[in-house]
SEDO-366499 format. One line per field, with one value per residue (C-alpha): residue number from 0; residue in three letters; x, y, z. Coordinates in Angstrom, 2 decimals. Layout:
% SEDO-366499
k = [NUM / ...]
r = [ALA / ...]
xx = [X / ...]
yy = [Y / ...]
zz = [Z / ...]
% end
This chain:
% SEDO-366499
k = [0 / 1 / 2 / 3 / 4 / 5 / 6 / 7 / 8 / 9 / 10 / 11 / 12 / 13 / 14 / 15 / 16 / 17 / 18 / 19 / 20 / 21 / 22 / 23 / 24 / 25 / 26 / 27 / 28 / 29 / 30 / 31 / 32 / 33 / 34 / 35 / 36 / 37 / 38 / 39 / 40 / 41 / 42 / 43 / 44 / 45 / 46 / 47 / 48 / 49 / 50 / 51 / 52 / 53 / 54 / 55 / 56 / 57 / 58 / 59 / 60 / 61 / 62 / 63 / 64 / 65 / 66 / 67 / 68 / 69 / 70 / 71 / 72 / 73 / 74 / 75 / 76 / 77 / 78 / 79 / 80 / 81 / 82 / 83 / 84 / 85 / 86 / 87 / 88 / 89 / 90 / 91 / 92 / 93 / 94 / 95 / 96 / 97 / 98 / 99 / 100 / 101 / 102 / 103 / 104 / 105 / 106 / 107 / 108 / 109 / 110 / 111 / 112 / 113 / 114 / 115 / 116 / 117 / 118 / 119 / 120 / 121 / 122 / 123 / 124 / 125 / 126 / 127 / 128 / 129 / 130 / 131 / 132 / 133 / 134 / 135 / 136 / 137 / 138 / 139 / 140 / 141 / 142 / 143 / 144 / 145 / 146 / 147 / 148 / 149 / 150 / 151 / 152 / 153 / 154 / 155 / 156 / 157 / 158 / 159 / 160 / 161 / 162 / 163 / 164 / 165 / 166 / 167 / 168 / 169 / 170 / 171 / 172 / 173 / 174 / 175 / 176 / 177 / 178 / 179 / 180 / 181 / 182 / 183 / 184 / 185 / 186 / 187 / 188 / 189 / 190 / 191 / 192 / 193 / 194 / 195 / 196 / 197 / 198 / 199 / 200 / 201 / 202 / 203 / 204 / 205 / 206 / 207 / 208 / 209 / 210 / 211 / 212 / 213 / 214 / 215 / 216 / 217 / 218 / 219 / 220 / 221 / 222 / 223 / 224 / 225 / 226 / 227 / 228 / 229 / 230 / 231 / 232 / 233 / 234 / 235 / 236 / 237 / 238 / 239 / 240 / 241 / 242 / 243 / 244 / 245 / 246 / 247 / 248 / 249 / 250 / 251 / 252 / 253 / 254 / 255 / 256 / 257 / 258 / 259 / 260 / 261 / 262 / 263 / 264 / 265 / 266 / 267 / 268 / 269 / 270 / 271 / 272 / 273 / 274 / 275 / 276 / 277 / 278 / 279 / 280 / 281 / 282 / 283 / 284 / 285 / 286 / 287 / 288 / 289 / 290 / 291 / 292 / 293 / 294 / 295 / 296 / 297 / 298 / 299 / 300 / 301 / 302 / 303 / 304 / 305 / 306 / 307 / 308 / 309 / 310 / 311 / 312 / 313 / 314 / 315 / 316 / 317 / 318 / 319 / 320 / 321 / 322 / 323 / 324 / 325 / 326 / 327 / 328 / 329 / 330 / 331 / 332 / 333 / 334 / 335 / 336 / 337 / 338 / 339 / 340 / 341 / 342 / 343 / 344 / 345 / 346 / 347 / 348 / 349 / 350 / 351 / 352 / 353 / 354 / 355 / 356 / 357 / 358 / 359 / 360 / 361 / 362 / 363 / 364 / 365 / 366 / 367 / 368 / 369 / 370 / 371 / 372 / 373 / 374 / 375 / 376 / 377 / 378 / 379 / 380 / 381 / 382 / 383 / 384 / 385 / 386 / 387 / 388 / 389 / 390 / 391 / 392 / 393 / 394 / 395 / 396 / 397 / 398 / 399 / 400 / 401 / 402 / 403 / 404 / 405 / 406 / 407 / 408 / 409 / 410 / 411 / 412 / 413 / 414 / 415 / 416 / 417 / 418 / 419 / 420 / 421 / 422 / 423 / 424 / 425 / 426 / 427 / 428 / 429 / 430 / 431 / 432 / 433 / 434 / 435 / 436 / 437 / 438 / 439 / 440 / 441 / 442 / 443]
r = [UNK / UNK / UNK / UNK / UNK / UNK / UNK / UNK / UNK / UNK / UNK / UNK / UNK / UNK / UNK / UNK / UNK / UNK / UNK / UNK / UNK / UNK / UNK / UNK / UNK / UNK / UNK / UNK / UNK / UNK / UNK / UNK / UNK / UNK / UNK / UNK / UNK / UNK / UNK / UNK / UNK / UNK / UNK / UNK / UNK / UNK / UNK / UNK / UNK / UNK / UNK / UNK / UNK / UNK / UNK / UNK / UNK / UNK / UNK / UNK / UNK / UNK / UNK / UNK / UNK / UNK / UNK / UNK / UNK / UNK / UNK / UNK / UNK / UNK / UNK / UNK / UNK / UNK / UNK / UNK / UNK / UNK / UNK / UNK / UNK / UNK / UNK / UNK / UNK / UNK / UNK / UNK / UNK / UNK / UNK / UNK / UNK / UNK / UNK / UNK / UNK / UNK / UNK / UNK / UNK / UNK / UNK / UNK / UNK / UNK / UNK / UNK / UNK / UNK / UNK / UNK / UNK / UNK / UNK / UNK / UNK / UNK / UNK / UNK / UNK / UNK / UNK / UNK / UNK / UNK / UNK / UNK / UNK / UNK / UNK / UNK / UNK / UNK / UNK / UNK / UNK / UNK / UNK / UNK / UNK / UNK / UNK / UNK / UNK / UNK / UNK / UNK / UNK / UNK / UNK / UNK / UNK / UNK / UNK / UNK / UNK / UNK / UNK / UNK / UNK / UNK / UNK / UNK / UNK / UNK / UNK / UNK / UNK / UNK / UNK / UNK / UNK / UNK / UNK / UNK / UNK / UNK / UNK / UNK / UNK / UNK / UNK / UNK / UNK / UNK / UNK / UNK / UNK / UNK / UNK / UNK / UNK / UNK / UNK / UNK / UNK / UNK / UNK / UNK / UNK / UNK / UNK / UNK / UNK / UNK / UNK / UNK / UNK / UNK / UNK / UNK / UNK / UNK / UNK / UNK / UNK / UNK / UNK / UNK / UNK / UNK / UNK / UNK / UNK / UNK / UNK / UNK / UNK / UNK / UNK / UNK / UNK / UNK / UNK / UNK / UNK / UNK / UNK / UNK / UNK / UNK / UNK / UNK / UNK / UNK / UNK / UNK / UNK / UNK / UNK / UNK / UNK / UNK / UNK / UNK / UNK / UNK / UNK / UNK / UNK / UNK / UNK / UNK / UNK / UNK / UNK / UNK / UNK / UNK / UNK / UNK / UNK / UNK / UNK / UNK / UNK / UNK / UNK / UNK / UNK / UNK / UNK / UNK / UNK / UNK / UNK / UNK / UNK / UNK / UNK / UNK / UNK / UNK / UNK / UNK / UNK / UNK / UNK / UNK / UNK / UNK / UNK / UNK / UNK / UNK / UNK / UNK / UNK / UNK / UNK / UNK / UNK / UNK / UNK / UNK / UNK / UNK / UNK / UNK / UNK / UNK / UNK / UNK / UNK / UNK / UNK / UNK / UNK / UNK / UNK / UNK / UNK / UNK / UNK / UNK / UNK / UNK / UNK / UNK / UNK / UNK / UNK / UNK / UNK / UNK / UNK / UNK / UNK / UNK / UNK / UNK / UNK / UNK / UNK / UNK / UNK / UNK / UNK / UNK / UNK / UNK / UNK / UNK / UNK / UNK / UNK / UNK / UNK / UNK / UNK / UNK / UNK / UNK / UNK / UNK / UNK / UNK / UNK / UNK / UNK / UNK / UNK / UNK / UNK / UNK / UNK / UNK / UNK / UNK / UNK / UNK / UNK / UNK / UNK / UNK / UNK / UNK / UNK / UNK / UNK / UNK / UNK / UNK / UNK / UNK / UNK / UNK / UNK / UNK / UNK / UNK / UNK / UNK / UNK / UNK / UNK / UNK / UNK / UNK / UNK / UNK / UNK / UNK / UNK / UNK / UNK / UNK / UNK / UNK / UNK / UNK / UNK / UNK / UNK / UNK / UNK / UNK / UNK / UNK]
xx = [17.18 / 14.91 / 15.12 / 12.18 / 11.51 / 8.95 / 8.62 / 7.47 / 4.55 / 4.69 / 1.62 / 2.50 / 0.19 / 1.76 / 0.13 / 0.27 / 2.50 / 5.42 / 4.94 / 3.50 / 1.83 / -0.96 / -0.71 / -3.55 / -5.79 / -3.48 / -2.34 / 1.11 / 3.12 / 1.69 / -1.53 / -0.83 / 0.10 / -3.06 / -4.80 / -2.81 / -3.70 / -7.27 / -7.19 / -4.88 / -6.58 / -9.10 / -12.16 / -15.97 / -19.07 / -20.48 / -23.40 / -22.08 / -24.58 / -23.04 / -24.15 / -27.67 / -27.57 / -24.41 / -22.60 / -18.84 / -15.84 / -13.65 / -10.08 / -9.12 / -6.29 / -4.35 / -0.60 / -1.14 / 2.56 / 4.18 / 1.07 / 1.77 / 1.69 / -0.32 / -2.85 / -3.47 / -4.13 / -6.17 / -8.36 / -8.61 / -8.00 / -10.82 / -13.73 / -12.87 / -14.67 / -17.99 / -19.50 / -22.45 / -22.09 / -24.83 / -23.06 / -25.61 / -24.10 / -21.39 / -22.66 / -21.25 / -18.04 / -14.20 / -13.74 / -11.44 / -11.95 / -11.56 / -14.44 / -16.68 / -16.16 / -16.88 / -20.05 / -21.01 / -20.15 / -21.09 / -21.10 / -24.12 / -25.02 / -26.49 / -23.11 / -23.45 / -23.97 / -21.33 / -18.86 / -20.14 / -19.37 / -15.79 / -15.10 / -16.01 / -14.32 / -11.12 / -11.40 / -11.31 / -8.96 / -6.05 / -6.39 / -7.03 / -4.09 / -4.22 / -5.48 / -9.28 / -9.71 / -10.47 / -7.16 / -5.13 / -4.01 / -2.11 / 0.05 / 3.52 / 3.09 / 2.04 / 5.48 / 7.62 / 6.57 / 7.56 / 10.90 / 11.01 / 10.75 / 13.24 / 15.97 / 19.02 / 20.63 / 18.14 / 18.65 / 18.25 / 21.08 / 23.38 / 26.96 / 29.09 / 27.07 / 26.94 / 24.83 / 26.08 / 26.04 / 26.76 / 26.59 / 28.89 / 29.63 / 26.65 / 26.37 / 23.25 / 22.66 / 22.36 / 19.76 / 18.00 / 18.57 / 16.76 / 13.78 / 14.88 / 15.88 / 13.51 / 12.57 / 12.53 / 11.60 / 12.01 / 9.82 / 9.70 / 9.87 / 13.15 / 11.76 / 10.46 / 14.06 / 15.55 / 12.79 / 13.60 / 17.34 / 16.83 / 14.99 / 17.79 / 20.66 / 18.74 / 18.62 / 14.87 / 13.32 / 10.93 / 8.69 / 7.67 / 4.15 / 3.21 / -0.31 / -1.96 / -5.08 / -3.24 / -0.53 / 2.18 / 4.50 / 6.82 / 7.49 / 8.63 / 10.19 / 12.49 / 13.77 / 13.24 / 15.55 / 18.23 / 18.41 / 18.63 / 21.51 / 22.86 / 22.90 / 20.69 / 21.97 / 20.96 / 20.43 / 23.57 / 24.54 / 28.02 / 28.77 / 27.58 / 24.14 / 22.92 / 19.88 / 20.53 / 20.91 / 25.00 / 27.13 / 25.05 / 22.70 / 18.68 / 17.18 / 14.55 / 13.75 / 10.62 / 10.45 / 7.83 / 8.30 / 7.89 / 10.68 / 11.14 / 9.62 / 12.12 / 12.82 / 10.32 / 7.43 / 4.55 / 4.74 / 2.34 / 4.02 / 6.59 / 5.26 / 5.29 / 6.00 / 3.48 / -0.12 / -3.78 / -6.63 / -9.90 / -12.93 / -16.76 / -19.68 / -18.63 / -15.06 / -11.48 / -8.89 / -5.26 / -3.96 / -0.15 / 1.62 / -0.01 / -1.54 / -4.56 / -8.07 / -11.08 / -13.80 / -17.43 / -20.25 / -19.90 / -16.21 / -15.50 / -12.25 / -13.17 / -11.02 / -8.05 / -9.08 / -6.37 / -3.90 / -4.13 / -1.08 / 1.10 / -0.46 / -1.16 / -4.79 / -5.03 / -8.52 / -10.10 / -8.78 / -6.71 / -5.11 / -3.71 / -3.15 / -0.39 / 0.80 / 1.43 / 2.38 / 4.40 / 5.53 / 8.25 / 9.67 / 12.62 / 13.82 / 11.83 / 11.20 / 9.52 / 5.86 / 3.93 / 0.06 / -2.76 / -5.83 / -9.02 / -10.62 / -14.14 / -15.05 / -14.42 / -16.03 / -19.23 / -19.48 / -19.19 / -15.84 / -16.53 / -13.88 / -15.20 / -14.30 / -11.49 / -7.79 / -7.51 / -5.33 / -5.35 / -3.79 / -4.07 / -4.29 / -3.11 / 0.03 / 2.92 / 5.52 / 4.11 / 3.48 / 1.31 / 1.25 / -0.64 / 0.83 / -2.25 / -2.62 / -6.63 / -7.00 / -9.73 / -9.24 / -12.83 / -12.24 / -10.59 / -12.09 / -9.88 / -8.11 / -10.18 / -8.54 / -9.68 / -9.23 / -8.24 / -9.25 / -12.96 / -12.98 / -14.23 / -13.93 / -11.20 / -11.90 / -10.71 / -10.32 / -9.51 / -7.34 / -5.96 / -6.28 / -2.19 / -0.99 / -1.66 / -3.37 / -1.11 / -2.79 / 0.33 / 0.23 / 1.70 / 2.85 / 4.56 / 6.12 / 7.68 / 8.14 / 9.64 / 12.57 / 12.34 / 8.22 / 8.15 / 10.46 / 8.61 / 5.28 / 7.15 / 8.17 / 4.96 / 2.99 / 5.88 / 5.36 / 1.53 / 1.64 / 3.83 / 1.59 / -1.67 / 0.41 / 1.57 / -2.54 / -3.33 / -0.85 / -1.95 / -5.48 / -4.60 / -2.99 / -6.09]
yy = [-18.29 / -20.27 / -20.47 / -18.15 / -16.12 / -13.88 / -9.93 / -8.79 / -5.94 / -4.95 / -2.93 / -1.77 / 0.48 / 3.20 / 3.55 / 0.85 / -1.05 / 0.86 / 3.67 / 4.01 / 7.37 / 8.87 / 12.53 / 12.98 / 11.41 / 13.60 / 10.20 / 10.29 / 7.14 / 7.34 / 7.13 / 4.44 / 2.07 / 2.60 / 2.30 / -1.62 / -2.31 / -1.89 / -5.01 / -7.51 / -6.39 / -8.90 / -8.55 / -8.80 / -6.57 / -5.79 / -3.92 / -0.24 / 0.83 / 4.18 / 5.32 / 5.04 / 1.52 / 1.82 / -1.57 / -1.47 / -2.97 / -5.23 / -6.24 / -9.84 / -8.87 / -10.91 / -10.02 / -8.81 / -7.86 / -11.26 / -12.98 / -15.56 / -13.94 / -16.08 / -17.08 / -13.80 / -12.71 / -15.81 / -14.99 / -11.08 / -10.55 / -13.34 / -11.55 / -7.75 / -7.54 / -8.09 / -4.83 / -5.65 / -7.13 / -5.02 / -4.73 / -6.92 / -9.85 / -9.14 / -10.24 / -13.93 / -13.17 / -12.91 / -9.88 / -7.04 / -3.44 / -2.62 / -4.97 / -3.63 / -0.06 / -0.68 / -2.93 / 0.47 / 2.89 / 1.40 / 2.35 / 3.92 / 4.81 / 8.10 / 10.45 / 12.64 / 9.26 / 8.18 / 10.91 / 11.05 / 7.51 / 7.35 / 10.49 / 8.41 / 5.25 / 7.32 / 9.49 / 5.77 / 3.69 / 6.29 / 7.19 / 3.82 / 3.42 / 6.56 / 6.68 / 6.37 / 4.39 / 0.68 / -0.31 / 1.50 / -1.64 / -1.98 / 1.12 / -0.99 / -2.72 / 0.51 / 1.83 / -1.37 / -0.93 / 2.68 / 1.87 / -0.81 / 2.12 / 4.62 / 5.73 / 4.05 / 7.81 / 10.77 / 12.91 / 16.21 / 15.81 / 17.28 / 18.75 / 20.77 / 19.44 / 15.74 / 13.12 / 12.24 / 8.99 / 5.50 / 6.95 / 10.12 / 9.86 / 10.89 / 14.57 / 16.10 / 16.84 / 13.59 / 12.96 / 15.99 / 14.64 / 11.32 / 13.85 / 12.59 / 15.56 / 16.61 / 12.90 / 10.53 / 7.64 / 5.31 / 6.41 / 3.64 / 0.16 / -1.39 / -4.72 / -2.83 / -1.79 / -5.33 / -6.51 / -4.18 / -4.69 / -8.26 / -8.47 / -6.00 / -8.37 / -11.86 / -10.58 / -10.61 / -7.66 / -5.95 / -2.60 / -0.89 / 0.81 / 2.71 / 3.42 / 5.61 / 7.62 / 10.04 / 12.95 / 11.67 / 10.36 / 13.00 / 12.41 / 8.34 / 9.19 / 11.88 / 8.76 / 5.87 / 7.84 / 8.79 / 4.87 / 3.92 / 6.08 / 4.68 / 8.00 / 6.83 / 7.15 / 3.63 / 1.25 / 2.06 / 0.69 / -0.93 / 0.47 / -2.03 / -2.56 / 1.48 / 1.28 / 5.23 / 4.07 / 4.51 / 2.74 / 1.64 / -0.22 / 0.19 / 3.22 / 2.60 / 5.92 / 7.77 / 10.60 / 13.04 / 15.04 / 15.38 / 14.17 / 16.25 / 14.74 / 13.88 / 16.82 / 16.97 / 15.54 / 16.44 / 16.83 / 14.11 / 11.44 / 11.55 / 9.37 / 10.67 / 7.65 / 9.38 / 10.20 / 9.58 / 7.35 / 9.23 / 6.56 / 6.50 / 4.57 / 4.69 / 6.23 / 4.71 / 6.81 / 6.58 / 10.97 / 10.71 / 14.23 / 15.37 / 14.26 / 16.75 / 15.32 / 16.86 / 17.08 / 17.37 / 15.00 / 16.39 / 15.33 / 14.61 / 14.38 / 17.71 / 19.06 / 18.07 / 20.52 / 23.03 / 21.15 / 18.85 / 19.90 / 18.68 / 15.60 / 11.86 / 10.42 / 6.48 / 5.44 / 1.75 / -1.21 / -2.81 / 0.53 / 0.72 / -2.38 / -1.81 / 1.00 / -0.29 / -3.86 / -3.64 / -0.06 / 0.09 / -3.59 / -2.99 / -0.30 / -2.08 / 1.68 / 2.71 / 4.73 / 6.46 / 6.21 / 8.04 / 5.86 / 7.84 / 7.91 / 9.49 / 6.57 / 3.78 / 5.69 / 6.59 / 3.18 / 2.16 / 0.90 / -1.90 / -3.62 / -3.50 / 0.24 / 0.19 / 0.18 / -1.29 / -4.05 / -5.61 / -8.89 / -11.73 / -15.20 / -16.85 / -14.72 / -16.88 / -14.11 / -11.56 / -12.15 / -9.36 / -8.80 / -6.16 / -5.43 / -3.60 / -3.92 / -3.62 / -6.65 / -8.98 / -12.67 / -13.63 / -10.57 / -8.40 / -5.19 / -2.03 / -4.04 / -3.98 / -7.16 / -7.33 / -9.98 / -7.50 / -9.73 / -9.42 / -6.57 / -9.43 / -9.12 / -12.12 / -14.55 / -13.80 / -17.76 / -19.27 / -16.51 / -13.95 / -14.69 / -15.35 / -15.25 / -11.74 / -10.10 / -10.31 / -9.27 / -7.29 / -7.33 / -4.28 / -5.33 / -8.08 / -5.65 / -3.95 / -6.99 / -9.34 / -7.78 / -10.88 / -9.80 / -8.80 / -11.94 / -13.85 / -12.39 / -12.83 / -16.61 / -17.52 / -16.13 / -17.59 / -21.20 / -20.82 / -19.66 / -22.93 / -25.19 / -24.25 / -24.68 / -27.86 / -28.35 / -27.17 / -29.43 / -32.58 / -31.88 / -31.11 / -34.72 / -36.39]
zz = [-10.33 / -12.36 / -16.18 / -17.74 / -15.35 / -15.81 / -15.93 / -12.53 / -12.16 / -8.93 / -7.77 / -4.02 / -2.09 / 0.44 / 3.09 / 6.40 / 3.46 / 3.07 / 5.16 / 8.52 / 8.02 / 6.51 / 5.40 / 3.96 / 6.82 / 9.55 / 11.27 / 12.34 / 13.29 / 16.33 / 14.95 / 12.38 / 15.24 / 16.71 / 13.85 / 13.11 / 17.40 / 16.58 / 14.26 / 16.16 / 19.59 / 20.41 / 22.55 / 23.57 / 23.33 / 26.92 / 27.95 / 29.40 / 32.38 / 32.91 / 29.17 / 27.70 / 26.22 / 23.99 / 23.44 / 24.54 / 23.77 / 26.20 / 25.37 / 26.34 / 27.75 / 25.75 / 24.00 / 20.34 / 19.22 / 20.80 / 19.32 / 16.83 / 13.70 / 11.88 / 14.32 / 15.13 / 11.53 / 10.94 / 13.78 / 13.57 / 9.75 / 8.77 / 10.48 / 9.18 / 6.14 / 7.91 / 7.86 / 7.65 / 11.25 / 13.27 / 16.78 / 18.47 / 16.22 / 17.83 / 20.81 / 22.02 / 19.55 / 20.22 / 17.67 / 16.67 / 17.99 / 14.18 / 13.25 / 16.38 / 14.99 / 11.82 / 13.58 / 15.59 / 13.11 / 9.68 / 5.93 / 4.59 / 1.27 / 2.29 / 2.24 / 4.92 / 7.41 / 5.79 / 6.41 / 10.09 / 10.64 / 8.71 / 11.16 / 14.53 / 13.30 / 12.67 / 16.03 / 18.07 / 15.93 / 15.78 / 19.84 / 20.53 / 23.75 / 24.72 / 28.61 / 29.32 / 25.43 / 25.17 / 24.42 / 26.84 / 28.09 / 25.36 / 25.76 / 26.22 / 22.97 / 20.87 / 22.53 / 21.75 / 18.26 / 18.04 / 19.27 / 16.58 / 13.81 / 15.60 / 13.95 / 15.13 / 15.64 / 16.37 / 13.74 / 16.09 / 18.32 / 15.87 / 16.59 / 13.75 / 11.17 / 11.92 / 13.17 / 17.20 / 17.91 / 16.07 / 12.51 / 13.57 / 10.10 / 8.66 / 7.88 / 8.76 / 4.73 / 4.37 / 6.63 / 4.87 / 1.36 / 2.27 / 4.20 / 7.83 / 9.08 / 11.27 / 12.01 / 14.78 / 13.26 / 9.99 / 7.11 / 4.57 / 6.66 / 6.37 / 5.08 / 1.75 / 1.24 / 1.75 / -0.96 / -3.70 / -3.06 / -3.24 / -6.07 / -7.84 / -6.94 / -8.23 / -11.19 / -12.01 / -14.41 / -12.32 / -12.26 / -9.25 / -9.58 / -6.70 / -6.07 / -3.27 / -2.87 / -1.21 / -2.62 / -0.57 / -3.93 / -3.78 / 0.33 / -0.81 / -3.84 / -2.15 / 0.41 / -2.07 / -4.83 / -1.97 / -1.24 / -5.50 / -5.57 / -2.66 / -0.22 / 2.37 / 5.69 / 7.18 / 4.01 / 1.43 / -1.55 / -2.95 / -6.07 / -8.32 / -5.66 / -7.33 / -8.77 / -10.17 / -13.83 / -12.91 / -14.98 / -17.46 / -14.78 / -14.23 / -13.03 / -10.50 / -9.02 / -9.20 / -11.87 / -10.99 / -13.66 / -17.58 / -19.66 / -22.67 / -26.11 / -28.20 / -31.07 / -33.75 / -31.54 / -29.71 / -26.33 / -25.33 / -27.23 / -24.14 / -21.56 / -18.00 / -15.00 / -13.30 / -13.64 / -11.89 / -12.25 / -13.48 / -12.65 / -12.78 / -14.39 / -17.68 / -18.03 / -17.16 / -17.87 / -16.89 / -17.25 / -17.07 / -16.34 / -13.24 / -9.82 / -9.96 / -9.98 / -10.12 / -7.37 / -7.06 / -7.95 / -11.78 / -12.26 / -15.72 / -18.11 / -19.33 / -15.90 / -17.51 / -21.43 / -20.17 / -19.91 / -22.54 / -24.18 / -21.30 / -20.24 / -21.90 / -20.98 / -21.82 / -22.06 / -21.70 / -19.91 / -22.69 / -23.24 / -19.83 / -19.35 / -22.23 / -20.75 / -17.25 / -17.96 / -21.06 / -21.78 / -19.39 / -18.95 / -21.33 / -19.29 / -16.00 / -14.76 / -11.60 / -12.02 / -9.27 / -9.92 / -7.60 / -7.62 / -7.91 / -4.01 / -4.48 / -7.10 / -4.54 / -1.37 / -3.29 / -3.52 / -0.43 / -0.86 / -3.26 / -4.86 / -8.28 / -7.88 / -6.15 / -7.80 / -11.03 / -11.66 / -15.00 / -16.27 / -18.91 / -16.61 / -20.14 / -20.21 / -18.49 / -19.12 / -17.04 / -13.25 / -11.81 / -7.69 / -6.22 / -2.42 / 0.24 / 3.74 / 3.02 / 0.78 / 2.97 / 3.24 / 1.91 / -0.90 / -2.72 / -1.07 / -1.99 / -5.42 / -8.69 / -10.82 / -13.86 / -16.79 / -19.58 / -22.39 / -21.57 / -18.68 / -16.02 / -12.46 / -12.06 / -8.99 / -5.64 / -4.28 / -7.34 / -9.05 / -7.86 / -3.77 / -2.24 / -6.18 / -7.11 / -4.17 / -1.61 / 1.44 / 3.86 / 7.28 / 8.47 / 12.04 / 10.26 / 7.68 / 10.67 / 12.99 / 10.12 / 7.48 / 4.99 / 5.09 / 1.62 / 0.30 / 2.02 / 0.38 / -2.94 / -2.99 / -1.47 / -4.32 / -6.94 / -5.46 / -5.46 / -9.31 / -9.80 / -8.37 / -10.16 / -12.96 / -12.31 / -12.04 / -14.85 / -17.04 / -14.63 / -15.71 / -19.35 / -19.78 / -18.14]
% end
């Protein structure tokens, strides 16, 4: 490992990165695969005669799962943040079925459109090879990737208490304990667990900070936890692999609960790892202690007045960028964060009010990453990265673009085990050469 290293913050998102499902959206695996079709799929935009003028999708017919990975991304991924794409642009264009939906079905400023069109994009993407849909042709690839994310053993075919099958072994509490029980298929992607192990074992200091707009923290930190303690039924640990705070080592489970203040002092003054972005015009706060946000056009801090006894609220942007980036590095701890949802839809999903990341581009021992499957190529789109010395949006192509954002591909996060790694040392060489450019240019 290189000499001076830096700290790691590691901002991964949860959905289509690290988990296939969506729980709060209803979408299943089978869904989510659906959903991840719709952007590799390519097509054109026909004329349909049997219905009253509508413009239709037409799949090319062509392979999307034994694609080539990167030209496939590079073709598909590139044109997705067009949404301002009427669908007669579409017209004379090779194009996603994601990008023609969001063509047909756009964004609108007026919420009620809005919610309407969000509902019909959703209805089409997550049904999208079922029989009599566009891709439908594509039925045998949306079932090779499901078998990709079975579980090696089906956890119902059970006999005295144990697992049938390869793992024998493996007592049916176990399955429970990790919350595959009742499951068929893998949870957390096997490629996310390789990267955190691998990261663990090299040595380098390292928080985890997950962030989600969803409330689906407790479901990943039941499995995550069972595989730091090394009890997970298909990715143990060695003993001296635990990453349980055992022996001395680092803890890097998720605590979703209070810790106790120390005697003497208030009960605020003990950080939680958890909490929930509160965003709008003019307020961001960081409330650590609970998940709960409030609703309604007229949402406010004030939601939070009866419970201000048991919860922490960090206001401004230099204040939580303290807390998340330097707080925990001594003990390199793992925090679950739920990003504030109705702040980034009522604005039309702009990245400026999306999910904050803050960093100091001067600040060589800190590295910041921020892992999401809906980071654009030509921008940011669902990542807010800030420059916390003066509150500036930071620059997607020159800054923060394959160095910090790191856009994840979730068919290769499935597909490809070393994904994550790979994501990793890609945005580690990057850093190093626009550093070697910066000291060329300072010597000229």
């Amino acid at each position: 490992m290189a000499q001076q290293e830096p700290h790691f913050i590691l901002y991964v998102d949860v959905n289509k990165t690290v988990i296939m499902h969506d729980p709060v959206q209803g979408k299943g695996l089978h869904h989510i695969l659906n959903d991840l079709l719709t952007e590799r799929a390519l097509g054109r935009v026909v004329d349909d005669d049997s219905a009253q003028g509508e413009k239709q999708w037409a799949w090319n017919g062509r392979s999307v799962v034994h694609a080539s990975p990167g030209a496939t991304t590079q073709t598909i991924r590139d044109g997705s943040s067009h949404d301002d794409d009427s669908v007669h642009d579409l017209d004379a264009q090779l194009v996603s079925y994601g990008r023609f939906l969001r063509a047909k079905y756009p964004m609108s400023e007026d919420p009620v459109v809005a919610k309407q069109h969000k509902k019909m994009r959703k209805v089409f993407r997550q049904d999208f090879t079922q029989p009599g849909n566009a891709g439908e042709g594509l039925a045998a690839e949306h079932a090779a990737l499901l078998a990709k994310l079975r579980l090696p053993t089906a956890p119902s075919s059970v006999s005295n208490g144990h697992i049938v099958g390869q793992n024998d072994k493996l007592s049916a509490a176990t399955f429970a304990a990790a919350g595959l029980d009742d499951a068929e298929y893998l949870f957390i992607v096997p490629s996310f667990f390789r990267f955190v192990q691998y990261l663990h074992a090299r040595g380098s200091h390292f928080n985890l900070i997950f962030r989600t707009y969803g409330d689906d923290l407790a479901r990943i930190a039941q499995e995550f936890n069972c595989f730091c303690e090394g009890k997970h039924p298909f990715f143990p640990l060695t003993e001296d692999q635990l990453m349980d705070g055992s022996h001395g080592g680092v803890d890097r489970r998720m605590h979703l609960q209070p810790e106790p203040a120390a005697p003497g002092a208030e009960a605020s003054s003990s950080s939680a790892r958890f909490g929930t972005f509160f965003r709008t015009d003019s307020c961001t706060a960081l409330v650590l202690g609970t998940f709960e946000q409030p609703r309604g056009r007229d949402a406010s801090l004030s939601f939070y007045d009866a419970q201000a006894d048991k919860l922490q609220i960090v206001l401004g942007l230099s204040a939580i960028h303290e807390f998340l980036t330097h707080t925990w590095q001594s003990t390199q701890s793992t925090l679950a964060i739920r990003d504030f949802y109705p702040f980034w839809f009522s604005n039309c999903e702009d990245a400026r009010t999306g999910k904050l990341m803050t960093m100091d581009p001067e600040d060589r021992s800190v590295h910041v990453l921020f892992f999401d499957d809906n980071i654009l190529p030509q921008e940011p789109h669902i990542v807010d990265a800030r420059d916390v010395r003066n509150g500036n949006v930071l620059d997607f192509d020159n800054v923060t673009k394959g160095t910090h954002l790191m856009r994840v591909e979730p068919l290769n996060a499935i597909q490809n085990a070393n994904f994550f790694i790979e994501c990793f040392h890609a945005s580690l060489e990057k850093r190093k050469q626009k550093q070697l450019q910066k000291e060329a240019l300072e010597l000229m």
